[in-house]
C-alpha positions as CSV (number, residue, x, y, z in Angstrom):
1,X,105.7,130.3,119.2
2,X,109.3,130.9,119.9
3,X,112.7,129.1,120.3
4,X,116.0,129.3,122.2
5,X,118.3,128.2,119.6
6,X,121.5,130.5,118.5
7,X,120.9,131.0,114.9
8,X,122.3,133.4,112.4
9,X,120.2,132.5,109.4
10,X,116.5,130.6,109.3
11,X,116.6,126.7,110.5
12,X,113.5,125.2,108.7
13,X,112.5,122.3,110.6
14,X,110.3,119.8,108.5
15,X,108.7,116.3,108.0
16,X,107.0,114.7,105.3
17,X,104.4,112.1,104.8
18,X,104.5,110.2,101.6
19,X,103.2,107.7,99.2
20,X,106.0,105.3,100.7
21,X,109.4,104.9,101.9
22,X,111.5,105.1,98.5
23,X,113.3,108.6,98.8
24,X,113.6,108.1,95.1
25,X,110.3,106.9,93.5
26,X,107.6,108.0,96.4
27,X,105.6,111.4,96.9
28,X,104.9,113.7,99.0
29,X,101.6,113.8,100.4
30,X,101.8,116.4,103.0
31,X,104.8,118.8,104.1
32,X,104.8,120.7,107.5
33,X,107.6,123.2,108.1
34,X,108.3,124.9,111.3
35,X,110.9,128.1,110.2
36,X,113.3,128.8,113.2
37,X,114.0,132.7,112.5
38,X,117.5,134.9,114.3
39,X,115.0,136.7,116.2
40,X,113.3,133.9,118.1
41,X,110.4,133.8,116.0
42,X,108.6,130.4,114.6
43,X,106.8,130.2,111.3
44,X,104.8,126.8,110.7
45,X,103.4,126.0,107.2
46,X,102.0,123.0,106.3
47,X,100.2,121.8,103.0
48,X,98.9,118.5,101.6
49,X,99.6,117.4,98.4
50,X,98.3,115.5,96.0
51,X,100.9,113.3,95.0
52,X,98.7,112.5,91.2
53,X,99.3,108.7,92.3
54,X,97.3,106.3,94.3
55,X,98.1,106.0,98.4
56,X,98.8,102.0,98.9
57,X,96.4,101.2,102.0
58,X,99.1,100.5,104.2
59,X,100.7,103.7,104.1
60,X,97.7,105.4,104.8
61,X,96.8,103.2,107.8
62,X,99.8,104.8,109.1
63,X,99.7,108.3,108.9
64,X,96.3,108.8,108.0
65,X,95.7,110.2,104.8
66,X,94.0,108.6,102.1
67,X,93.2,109.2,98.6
68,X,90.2,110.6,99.0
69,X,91.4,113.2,102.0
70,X,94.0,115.0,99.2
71,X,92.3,114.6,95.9
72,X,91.3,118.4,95.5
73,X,94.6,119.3,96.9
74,X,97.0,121.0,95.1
75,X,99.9,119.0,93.2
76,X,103.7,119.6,94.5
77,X,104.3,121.1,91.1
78,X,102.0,124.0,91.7
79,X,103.3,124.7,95.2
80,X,106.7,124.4,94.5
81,X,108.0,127.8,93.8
82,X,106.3,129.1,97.1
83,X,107.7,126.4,99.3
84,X,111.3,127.3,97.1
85,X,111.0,131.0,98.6
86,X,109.5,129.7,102.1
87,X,112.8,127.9,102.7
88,X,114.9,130.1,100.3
89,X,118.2,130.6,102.3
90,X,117.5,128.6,105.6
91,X,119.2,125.4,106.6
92,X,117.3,122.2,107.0
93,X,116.7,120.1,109.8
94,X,114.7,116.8,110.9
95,X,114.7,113.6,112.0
96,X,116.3,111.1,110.0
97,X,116.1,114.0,107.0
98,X,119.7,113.6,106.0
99,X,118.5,109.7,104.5
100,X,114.3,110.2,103.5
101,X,113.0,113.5,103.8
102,X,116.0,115.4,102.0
103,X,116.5,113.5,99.1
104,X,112.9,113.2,98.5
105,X,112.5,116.7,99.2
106,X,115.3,117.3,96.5
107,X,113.2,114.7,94.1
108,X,110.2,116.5,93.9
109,X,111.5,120.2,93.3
110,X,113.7,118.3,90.3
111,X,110.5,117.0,88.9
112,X,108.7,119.9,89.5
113,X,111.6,122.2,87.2
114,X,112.3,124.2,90.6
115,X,116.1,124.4,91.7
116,X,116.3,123.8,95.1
117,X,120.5,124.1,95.3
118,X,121.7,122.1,99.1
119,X,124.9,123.6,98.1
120,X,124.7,126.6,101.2
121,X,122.5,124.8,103.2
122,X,123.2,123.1,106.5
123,X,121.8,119.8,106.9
124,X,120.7,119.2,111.3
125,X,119.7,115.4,111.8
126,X,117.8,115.1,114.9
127,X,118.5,111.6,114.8
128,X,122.0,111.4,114.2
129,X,122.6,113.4,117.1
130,X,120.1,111.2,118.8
131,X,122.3,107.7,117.8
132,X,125.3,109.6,118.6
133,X,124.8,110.3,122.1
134,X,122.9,107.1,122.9
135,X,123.7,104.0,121.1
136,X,121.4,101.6,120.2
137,X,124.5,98.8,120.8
138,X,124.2,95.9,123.1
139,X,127.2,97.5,125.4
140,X,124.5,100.9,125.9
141,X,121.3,98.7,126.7
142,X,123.2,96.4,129.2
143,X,124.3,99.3,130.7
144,X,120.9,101.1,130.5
145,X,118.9,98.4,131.7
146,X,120.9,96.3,133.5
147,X,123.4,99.1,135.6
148,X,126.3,97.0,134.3
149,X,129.3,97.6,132.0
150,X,129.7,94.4,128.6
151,X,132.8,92.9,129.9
152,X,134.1,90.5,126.7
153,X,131.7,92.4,124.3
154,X,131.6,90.5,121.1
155,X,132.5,87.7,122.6
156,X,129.1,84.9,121.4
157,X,129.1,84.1,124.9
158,X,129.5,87.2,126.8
159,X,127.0,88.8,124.1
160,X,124.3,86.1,124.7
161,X,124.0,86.2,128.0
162,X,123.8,89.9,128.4
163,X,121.0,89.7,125.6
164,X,119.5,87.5,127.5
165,X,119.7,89.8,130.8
166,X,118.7,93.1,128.9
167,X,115.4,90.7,127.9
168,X,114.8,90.3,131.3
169,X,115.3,93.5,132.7
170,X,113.1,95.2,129.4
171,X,110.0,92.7,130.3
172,X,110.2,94.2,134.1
173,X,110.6,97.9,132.9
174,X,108.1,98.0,130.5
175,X,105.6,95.6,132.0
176,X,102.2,97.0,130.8
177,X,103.6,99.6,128.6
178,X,101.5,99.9,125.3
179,X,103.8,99.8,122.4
180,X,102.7,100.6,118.6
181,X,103.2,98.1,115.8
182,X,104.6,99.1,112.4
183,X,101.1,99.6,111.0
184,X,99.3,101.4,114.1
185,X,98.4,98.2,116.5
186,X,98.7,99.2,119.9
187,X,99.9,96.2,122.1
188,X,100.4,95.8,125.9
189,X,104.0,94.8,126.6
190,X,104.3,91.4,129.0
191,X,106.1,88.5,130.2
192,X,104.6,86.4,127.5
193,X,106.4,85.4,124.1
194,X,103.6,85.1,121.7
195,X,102.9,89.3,122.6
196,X,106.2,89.9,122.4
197,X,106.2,88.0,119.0
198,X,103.9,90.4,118.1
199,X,106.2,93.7,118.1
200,X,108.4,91.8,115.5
201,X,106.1,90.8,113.4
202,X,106.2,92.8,109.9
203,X,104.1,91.9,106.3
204,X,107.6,90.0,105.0
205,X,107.1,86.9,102.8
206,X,110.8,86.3,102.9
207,X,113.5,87.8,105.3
208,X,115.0,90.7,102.8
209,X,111.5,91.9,102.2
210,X,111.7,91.5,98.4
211,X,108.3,90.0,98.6
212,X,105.4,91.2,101.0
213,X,101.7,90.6,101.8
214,X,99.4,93.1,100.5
215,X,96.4,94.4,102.4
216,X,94.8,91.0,101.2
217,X,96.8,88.7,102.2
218,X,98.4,88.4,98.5
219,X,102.5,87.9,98.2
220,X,103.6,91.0,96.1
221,X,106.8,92.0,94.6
222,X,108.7,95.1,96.7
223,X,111.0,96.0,94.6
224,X,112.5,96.9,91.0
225,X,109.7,97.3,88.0
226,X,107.0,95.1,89.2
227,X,106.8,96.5,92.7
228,X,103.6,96.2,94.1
229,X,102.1,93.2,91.6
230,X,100.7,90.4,92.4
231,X,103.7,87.7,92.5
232,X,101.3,85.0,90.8
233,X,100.7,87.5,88.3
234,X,104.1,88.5,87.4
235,X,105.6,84.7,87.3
236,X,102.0,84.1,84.6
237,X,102.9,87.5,82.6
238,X,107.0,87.4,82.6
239,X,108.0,83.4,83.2
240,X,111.8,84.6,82.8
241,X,111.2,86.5,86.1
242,X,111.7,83.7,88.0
243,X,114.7,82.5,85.6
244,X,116.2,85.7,86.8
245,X,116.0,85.8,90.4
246,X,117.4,81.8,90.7
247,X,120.4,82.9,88.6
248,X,121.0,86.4,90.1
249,X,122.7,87.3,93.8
250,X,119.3,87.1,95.9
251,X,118.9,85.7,98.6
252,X,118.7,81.5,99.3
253,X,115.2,82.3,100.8
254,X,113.8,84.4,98.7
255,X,115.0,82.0,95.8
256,X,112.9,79.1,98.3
257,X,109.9,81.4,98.8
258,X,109.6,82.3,95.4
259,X,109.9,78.7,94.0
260,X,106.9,77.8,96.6
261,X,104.8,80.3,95.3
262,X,105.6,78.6,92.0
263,X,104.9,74.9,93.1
264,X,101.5,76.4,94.6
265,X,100.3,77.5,91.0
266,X,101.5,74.7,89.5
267,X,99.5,72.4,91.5
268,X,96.6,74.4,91.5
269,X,96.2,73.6,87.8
């Protein structure tokens, strides 16, 4: 494998797939790493990991790996040092690296007692670049899908209706397309709102995503110390939970969510 780019020291191109989406608290599961070299050249590397902590379910209906697939893996402790001199004096690149993969990256060599310094080291976001050049604002899709330039952008009526165009022009476009849900569901696009209802849908009890459904159907807490409980179980264990989150700056639904779930045990007894 070889490569066009103009490079006067390694570009190590890389991607991770983890235990979740915390850059600070999550693991690394598996690292693949495709080293750009001056001459042309292409190294690719890439190891799983035991990350010596259970896979939640719904991460590993999305990329695949499960517990059992990594358990006589080696831990990121033990391959640390080689992948330390693997990437020892490249630059980094990847998509959306600068925000998950880097830090987490960063998080695992400081756990593991191996100094990985970004000090030298350029940092390539493929996305970035990507957002940069074409924006994700409602001006760029009216003029993408509908050939037309936003006059009045940010005005509420100018906006809606050119919403409301770019809807109509997407549905045409992308009229039996197959589009992937967050956790792997394919699902044919159509004129048809419950489908498209579909592509939005997520695993959010309330709007922030402070609380989710679990693989069972269970509200859990997503954040903070009891991430990952069962809600009913923290509000039995820790009654000054919910003290907490009523007096504190969350959200007005998340306060109303949280107080259902309450009313629902309390007239269960």
């Amino acid at each position: 494998m070889t490569h066009s780019l103009f490079l006067k020291k390694p570009l190590a191109f890389f991607d991770l797939e983890t235990t979740g989406v915390d850059p600070m608290k999550d693991r690394i599961v598996e690292i693949s790493i495709a080293k750009a070299l001056p001459n042309g050249d292409v190294v690719v590397k890439t190891q799983r990991i035991n990350p010596t902590v259970p896979i939640p379910i719904e991460t590993s209906l999305i990329h695949g790996i499960y517990d059992e697939d990594i358990k006589e893996q080696p831990t990121f402790k033990t391959v640390a040092r080689n992948l330390a001199q693997f990437l020892d004096g490249c630059d980094l690149a990847g998509y959306n690296c600068n925000r998950f993969d880097i830090p987490l990256l960063v998080e695992e060599f400081l756990r593991a007692n191996v100094d990985f310094d970004l000090k030298n080291r350029r940092l390539i976001d493929v996305q970035r670049i990507f957002h940069m050049m074409e924006p994700r604002t409602l001006k760029a899709a009216y003029k993408f899908y509908c050939g037309k330039e936003l006059i009045n952008a940010h005005s509420a009526e100018a906006d809606t209706l050119a919403t409301f165009e770019v809807l109509e022009s997407m549905l045409v476009r992308y009229d039996g397309a197959i589009a992937t849900d967050e956790k792997g569901n394919e699902i044919i696009i159509g004129n048809d709102i419950d489908v498209l209802n579909k592509l939005m849908m997520n695993n959010n009890v309330d709007l922030r995503g402070h609380m989710v459904y679990n693989k069972d159907g269970k509200e859990v807490v997503n954040f903070g110390k009891h991430k990952g409980a069962l809600v009913v179980d923290v509000l039995q264990k820790e009654p000054s939970f919910y003290d907490w989150i009523l007096k504190s700056d969350f959200p007005l639904d998340t306060k109303r969510k949280l107080t259902e779930i309450k009313l629902r045990m309390f007239n269960k007894r």
